[in-house]
Residue, then its C-alpha position, 0 to 999 in steps of 0.5 A: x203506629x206509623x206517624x200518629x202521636x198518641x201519647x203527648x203529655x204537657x208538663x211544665x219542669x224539668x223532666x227527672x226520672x220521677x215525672x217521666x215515670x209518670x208519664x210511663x204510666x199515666x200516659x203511654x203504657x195505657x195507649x200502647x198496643x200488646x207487646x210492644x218493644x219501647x226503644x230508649x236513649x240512654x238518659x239518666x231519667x229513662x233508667x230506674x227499676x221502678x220505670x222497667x218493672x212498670x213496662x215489664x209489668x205491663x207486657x212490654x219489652x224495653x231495649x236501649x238505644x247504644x251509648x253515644x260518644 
């Protein structure tokens, strides 16, 4: 993907695990090429079942950055 951002979304809250689904869904996985790896913090919203099913499903891999301290 090198230096192009290709999946911006504008929202104005607080992002929770629920807006951040949605922002999963609706916005990055439909630009993702095949089998990507998606590489996360460990922040409370980007955790959740329904958030990895949702990258599982759509044949992509999710790996977490290591805790911090």
């Amino acid at each position: 993907m090198g230096t192009t951002l290709f999946a911006i979304g504008l929202f104005d809250c607080n992002i929770n695990r629920d807006v951040f689904y949605v922002w999963i869904t609706k916005i990055l996985l439909p630009e993702l090429p095949e089998n990507s790896v998606i590489f996360m913090d460990n922040a409370s919203f980007h955790k959740g079942k329904n958030i990895e099913q949702a990258i599982i499903n759509a044949g992509h891999q999710i790996e977490y950055l290591p805790v911090y301290s």
